[in-house]
VOPAGU-2260 file (C-alpha; in pm, 1 decimal, decimal comma):
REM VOPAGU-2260
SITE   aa  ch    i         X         Y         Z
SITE  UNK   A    0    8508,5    3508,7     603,1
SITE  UNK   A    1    8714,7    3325,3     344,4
SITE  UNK   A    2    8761,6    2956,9     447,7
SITE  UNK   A    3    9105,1    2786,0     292,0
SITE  UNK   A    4    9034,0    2402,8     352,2
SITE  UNK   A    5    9291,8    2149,9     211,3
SITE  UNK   A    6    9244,2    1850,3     -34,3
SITE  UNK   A    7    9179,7    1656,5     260,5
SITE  UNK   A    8    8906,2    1859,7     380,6
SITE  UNK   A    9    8765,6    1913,5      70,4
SITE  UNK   A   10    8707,9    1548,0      -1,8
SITE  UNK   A   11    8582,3    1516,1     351,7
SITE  UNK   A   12    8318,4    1748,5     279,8
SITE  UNK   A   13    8237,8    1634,8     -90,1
SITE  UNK   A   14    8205,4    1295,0     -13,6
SITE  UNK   A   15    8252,9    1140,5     310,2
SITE  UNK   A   16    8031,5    1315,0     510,0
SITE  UNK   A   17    7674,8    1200,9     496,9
SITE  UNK   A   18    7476,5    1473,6     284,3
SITE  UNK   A   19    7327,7    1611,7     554,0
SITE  UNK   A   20    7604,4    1729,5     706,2
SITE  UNK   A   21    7733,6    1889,5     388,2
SITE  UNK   A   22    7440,8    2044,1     354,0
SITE  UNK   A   23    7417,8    2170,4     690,5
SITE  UNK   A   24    7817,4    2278,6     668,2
SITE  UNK   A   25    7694,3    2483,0     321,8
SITE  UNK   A   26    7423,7    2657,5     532,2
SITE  UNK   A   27    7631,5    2760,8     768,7
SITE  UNK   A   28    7874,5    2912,8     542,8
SITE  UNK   A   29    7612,5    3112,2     331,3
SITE  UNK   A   30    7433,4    3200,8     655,6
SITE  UNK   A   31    7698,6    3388,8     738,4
SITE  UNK   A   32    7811,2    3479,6     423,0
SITE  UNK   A   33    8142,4    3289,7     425,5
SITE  UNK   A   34    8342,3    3148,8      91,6
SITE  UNK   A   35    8537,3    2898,0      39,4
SITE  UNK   A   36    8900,2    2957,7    -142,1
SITE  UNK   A   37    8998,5    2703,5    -411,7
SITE  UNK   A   38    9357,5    2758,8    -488,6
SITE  UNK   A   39    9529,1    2553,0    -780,7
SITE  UNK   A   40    9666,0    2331,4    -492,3
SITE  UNK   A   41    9359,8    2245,4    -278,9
SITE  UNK   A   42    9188,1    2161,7    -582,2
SITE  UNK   A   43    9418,1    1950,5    -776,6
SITE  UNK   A   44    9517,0    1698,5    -547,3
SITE  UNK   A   45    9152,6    1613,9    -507,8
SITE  UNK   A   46    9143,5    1477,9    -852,0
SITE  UNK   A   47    9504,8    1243,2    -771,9
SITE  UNK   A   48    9216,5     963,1    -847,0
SITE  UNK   A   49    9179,4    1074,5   -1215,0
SITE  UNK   A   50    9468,2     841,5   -1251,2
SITE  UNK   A   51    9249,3     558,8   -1248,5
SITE  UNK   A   52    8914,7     581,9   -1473,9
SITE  UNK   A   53    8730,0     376,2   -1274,5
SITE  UNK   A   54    8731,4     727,0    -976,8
SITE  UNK   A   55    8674,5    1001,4   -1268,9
SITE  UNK   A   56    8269,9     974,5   -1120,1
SITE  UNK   A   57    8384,6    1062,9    -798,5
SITE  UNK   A   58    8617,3    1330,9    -884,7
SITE  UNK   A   59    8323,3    1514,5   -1097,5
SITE  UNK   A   60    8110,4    1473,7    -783,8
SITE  UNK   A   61    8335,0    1599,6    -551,9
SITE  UNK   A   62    8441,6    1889,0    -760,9
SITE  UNK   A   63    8077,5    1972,1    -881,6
SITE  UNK   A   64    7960,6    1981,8    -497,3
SITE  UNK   A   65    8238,4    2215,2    -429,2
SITE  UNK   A   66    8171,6    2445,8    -726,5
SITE  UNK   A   67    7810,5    2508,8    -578,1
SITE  UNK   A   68    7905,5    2622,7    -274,7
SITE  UNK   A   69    7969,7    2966,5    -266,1
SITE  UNK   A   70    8349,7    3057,4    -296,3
SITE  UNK   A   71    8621,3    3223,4    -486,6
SITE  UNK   A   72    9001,3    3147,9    -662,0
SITE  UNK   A   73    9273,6    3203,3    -519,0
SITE  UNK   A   74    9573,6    3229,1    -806,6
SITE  UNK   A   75    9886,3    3138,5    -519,4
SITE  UNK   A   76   10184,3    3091,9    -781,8
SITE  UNK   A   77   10092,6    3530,5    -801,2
SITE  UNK   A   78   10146,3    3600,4    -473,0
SITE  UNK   A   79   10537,2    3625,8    -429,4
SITE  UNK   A   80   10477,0    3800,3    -771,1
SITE  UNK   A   81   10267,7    4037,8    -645,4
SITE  UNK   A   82   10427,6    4166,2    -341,5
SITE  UNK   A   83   10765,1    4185,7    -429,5
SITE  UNK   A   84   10585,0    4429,7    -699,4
SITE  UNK   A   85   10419,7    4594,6    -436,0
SITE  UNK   A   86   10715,9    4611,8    -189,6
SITE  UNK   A   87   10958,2    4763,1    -460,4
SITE  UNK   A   88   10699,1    5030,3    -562,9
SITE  UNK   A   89   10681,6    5117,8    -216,7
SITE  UNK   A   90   11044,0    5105,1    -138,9
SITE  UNK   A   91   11112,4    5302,8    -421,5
SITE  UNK   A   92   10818,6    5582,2    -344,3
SITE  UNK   A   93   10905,3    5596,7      23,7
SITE  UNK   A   94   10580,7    5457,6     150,1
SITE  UNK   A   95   10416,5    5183,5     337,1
SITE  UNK   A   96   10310,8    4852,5     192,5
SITE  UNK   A   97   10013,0    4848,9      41,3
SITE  UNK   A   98    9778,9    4566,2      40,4
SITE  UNK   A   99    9786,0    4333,2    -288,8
SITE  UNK   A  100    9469,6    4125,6    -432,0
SITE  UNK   A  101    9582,1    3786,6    -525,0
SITE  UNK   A  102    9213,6    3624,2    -606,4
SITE  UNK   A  103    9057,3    3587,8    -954,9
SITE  UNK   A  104    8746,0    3506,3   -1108,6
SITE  UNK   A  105    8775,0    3120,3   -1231,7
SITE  UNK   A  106    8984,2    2845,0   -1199,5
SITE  UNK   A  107    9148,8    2882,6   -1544,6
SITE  UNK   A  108    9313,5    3239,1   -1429,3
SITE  UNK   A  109    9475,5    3011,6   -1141,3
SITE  UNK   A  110    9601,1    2770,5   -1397,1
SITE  UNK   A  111    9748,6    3005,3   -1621,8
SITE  UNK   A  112    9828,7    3324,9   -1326,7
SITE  UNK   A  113   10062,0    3534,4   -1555,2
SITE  UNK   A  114    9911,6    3480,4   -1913,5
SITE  UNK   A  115    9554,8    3518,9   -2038,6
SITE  UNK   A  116    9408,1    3135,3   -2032,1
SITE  UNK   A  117    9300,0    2981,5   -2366,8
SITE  UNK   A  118    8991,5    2959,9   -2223,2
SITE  UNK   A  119    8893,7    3309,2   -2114,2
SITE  UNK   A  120    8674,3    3395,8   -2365,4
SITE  UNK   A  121    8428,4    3121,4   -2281,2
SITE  UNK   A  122    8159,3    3294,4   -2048,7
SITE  UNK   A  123    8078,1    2963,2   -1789,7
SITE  UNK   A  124    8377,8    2692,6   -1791,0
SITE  UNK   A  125    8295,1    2527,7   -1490,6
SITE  UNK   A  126    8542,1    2380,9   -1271,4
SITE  UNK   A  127    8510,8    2016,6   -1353,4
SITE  UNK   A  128    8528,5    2107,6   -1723,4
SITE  UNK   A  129    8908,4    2290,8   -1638,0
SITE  UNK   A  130    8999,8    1993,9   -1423,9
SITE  UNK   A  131    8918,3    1685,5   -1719,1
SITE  UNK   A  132    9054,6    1937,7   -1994,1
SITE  UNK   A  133    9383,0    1990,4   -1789,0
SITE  UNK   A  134    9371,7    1627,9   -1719,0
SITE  UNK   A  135    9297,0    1506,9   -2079,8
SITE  UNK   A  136    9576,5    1793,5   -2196,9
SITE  UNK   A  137    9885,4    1657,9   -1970,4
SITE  UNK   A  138    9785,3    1339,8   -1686,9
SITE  UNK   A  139   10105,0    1450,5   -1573,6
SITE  UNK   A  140    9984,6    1716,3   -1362,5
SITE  UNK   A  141    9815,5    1526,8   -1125,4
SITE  UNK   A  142   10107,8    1304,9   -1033,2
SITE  UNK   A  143   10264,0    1335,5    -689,6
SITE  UNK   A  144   10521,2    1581,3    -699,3
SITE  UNK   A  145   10867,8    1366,9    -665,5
SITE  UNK   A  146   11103,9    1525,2    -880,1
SITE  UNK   A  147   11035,0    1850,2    -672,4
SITE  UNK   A  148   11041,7    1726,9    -376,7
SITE  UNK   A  149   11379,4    1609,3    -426,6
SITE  UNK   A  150   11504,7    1986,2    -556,1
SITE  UNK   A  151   11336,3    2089,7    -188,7
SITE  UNK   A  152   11525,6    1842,9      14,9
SITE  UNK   A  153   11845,7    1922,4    -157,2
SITE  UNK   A  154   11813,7    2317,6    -115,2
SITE  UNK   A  155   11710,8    2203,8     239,5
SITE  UNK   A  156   12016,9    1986,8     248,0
SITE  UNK   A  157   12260,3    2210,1     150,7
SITE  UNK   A  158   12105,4    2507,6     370,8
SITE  UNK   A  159   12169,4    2281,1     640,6
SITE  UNK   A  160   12556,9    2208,2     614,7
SITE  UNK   A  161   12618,8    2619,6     631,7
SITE  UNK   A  162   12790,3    2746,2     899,9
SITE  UNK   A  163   12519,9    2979,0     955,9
SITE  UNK   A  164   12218,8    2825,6     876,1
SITE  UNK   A  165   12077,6    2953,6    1218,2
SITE  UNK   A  166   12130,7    3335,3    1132,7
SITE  UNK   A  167   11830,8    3327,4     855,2
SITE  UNK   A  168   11755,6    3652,7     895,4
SITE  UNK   A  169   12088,1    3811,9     759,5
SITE  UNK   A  170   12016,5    3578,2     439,1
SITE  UNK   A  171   11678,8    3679,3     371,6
SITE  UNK   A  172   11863,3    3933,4     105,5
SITE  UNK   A  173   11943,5    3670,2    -101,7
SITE  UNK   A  174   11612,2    3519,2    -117,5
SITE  UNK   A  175   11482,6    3838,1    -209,1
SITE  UNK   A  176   11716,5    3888,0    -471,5
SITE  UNK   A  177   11632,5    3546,9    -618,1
SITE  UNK   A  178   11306,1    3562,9    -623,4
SITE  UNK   A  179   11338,0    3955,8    -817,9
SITE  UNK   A  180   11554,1    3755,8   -1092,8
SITE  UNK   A  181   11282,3    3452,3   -1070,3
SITE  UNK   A  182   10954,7    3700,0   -1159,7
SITE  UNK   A  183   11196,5    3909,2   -1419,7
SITE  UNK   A  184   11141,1    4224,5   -1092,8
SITE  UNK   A  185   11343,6    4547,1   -1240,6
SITE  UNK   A  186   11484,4    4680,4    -960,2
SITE  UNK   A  187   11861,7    4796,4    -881,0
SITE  UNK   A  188   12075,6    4570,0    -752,2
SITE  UNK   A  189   12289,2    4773,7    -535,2
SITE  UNK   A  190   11942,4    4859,5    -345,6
SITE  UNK   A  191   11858,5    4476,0    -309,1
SITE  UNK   A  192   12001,0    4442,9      58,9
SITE  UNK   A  193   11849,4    4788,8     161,8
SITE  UNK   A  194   11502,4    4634,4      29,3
SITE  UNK   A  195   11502,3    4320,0     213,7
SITE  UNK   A  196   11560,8    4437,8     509,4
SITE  UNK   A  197   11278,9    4737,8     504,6
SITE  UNK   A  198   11050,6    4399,9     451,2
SITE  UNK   A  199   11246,1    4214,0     744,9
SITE  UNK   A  200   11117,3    4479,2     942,8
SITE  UNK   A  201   10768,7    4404,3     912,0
SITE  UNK   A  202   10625,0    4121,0     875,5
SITE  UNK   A  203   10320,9    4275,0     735,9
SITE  UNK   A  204   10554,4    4339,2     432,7
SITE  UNK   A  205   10552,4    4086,9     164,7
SITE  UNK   A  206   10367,1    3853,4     434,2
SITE  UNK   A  207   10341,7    3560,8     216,3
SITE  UNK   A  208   10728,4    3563,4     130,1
SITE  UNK   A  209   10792,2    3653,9     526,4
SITE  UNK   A  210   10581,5    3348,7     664,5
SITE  UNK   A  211   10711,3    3124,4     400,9
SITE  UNK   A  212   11057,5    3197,1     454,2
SITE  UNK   A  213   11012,2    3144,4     846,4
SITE  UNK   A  214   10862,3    2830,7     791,5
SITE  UNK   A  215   11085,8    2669,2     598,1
SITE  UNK   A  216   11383,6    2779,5     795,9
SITE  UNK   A  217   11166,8    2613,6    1123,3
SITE  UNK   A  218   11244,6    2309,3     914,8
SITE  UNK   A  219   11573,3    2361,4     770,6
SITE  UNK   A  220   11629,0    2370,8    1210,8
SITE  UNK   A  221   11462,8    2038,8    1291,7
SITE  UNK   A  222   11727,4    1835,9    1133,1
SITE  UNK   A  223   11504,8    1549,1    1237,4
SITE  UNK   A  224   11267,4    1601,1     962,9
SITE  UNK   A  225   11369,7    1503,2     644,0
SITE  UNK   A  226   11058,5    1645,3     439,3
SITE  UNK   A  227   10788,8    1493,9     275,9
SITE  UNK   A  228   10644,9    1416,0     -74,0
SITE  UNK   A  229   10328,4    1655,1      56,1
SITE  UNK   A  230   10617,4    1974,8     143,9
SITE  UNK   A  231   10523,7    2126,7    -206,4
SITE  UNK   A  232   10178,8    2179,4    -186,8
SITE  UNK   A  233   10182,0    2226,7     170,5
SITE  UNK   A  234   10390,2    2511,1      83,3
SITE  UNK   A  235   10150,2    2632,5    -157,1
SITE  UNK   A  236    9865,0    2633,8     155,5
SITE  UNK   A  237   10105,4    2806,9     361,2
SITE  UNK   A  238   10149,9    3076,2      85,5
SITE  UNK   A  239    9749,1    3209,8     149,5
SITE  UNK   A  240    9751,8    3162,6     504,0
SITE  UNK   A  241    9785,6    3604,2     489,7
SITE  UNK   A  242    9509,4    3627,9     255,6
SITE  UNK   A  243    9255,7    3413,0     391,0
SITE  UNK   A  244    9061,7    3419,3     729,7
SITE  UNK   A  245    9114,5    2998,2     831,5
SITE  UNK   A  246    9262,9    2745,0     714,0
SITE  UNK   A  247    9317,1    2393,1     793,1
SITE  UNK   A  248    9668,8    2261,1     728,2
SITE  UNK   A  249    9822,1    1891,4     824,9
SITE  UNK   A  250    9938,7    1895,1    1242,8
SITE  UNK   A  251   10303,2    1897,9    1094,9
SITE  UNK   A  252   10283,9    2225,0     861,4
SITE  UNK   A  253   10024,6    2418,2    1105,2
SITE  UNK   A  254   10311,7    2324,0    1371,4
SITE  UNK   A  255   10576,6    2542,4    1192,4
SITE  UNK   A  256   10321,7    2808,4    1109,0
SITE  UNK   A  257   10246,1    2856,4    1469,6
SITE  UNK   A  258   10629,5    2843,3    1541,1
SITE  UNK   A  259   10700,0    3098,5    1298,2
SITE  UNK   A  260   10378,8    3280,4    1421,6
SITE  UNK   A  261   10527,2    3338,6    1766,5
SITE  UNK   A  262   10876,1    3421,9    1612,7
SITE  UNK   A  263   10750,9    3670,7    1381,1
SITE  UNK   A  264   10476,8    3850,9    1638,4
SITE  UNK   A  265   10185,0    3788,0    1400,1
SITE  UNK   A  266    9868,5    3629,5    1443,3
SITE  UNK   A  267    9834,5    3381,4    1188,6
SITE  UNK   A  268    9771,5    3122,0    1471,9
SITE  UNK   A  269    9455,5    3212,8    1518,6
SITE  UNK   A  270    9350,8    3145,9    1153,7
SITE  UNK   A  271    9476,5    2786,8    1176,6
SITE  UNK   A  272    9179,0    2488,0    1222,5
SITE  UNK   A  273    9203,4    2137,9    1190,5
SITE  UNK   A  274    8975,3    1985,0    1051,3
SITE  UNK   A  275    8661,3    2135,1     828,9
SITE  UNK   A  276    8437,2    2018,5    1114,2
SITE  UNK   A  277    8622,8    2256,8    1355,1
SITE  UNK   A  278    8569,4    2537,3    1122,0
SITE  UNK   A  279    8230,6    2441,6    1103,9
SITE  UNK   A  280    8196,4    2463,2    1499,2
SITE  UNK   A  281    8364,6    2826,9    1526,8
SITE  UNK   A  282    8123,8    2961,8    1257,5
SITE  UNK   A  283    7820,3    2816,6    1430,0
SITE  UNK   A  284    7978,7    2942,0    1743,5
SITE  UNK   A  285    8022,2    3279,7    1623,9
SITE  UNK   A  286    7595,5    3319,6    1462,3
């Protein structure tokens, strides 16, 4: 089983729980030969401390504990990438979707998804090594992430003032069509409405686009929630959520996945934890 666990529950894990219970979470997981999934996201805002020198000794810790558990990368800035590749290809041939692979070997293929890293040719570079280099390279990157949270809450803004900001589906075509222009997708654009909806009809189609699309229109509805700094990595976690086999997500996020769960017909819901110690429970549950 792959286990997604957020920057939350990472830390939780690496350093607040007493190490016997991180050991005894790690022998669960290898006793049942479970991984966890470290996606650029879940990772990064762990090291948010690296901002102040005096916490770079906790950040190696923590990230140096979770390296040694057993687990695998997760590049999630490929996965719209990916299946819109996959969905045109099998538009195109006239045959179901096929499944797509969006994990990788080390953390540096998640930091650079699309190119070759600097760093492949380096046979160990260890996850705390990435993390300082990045770090050292541009502090930047582990700022919070105002400037695109703002971009969010005005595209959520604006999708809000439409007259028909209710009848999502019949947009979904333009998303689609975006997001072909955004990963430089050849495919025709008379056939662009015809594509989106043979994925509309399935949400097993381009899942990751599909869930992420319902959940932000589940927020673009509650016009009583007017976002927060966390929305862009959140949406990141919510990206996996097809890929992996649980995940814990903050009680606001999980809320629209399990809204868009039941609107969609899927079962994501039952991937959905909250907390690492509840994942813990269902594995020892299920020995």
């Amino acid at each position: 089983m792959r286990i997604y666990l957020d920057s939350r529950d990472h830390i939780v894990l690496a350093e607040r729980f007493s190490e016997e219970e991180t050991n005894a979470f790690e022998a669960a997981i290898r006793g049942g030969s479970h991984e966890l999934v470290f996606s650029m996201h879940n990772i990064m805002e762990c090291c948010v401390p690296l901002i102040q020198p005096t916490n770079q000794n906790s950040v190696m810790k923590i990230l140096n504990r979770l390296e040694s558990m057993p687990h695998v990368y997760v590049a999630e800035a490929k996965i719209p990438a990916l299946e819109l590749m996959e969905g045109t290809r099998a538009f195109s041939e006239g045959r179901e979707y096929g499944v797509v692979d969006p994990f990788v070997a080390r953390f540096d293929e998640v930091v650079s998804p699309f190119n070759r890293p600097a760093t492949h040719d380096y046979i160990k570079y260890g996850l705390a090594h990435t993390i300082f280099e990045l770090w050292q390279e541009d502090p930047r990157l582990f700022q919070p992430y105002t400037s695109e949270s703002r971009q969010l809450e005005t595209i959520r803004d604006h999708d809000r003032s439409r007259s028909d900001y209710r009848q999502h589906d019949r947009n979904f075509s333009k998303t689609v069509a975006k997001d072909l222009r955004l990963y430089n997708i050849v495919f025709p654009q008379k056939a662009v409405n015809d594509l989106a909806a043979w994925i509309w009809v399935s949400p097993n189609r381009c899942p990751s686009l599909r869930l992420g699309y319902e959940v932000f229109h589940k927020i673009v509805r509650n016009v009583t929630d007017s976002g927060e700094e966390s929305d862009i990595p959140d949406f990141a976690h919510v990206d996996c959520v097809p890929y992996v086999d649980a995940i814990t997500l903050d009680r606001r996020m999980r809320g629209y996945v399990e809204q868009a769960d039941r609107s969609m017909g899927t079962k994501y819901s039952q991937k959905l934890f909250d907390d690492v110690n509840e994942i813990q429970t269902s594995i020892q549950n299920a020995a």
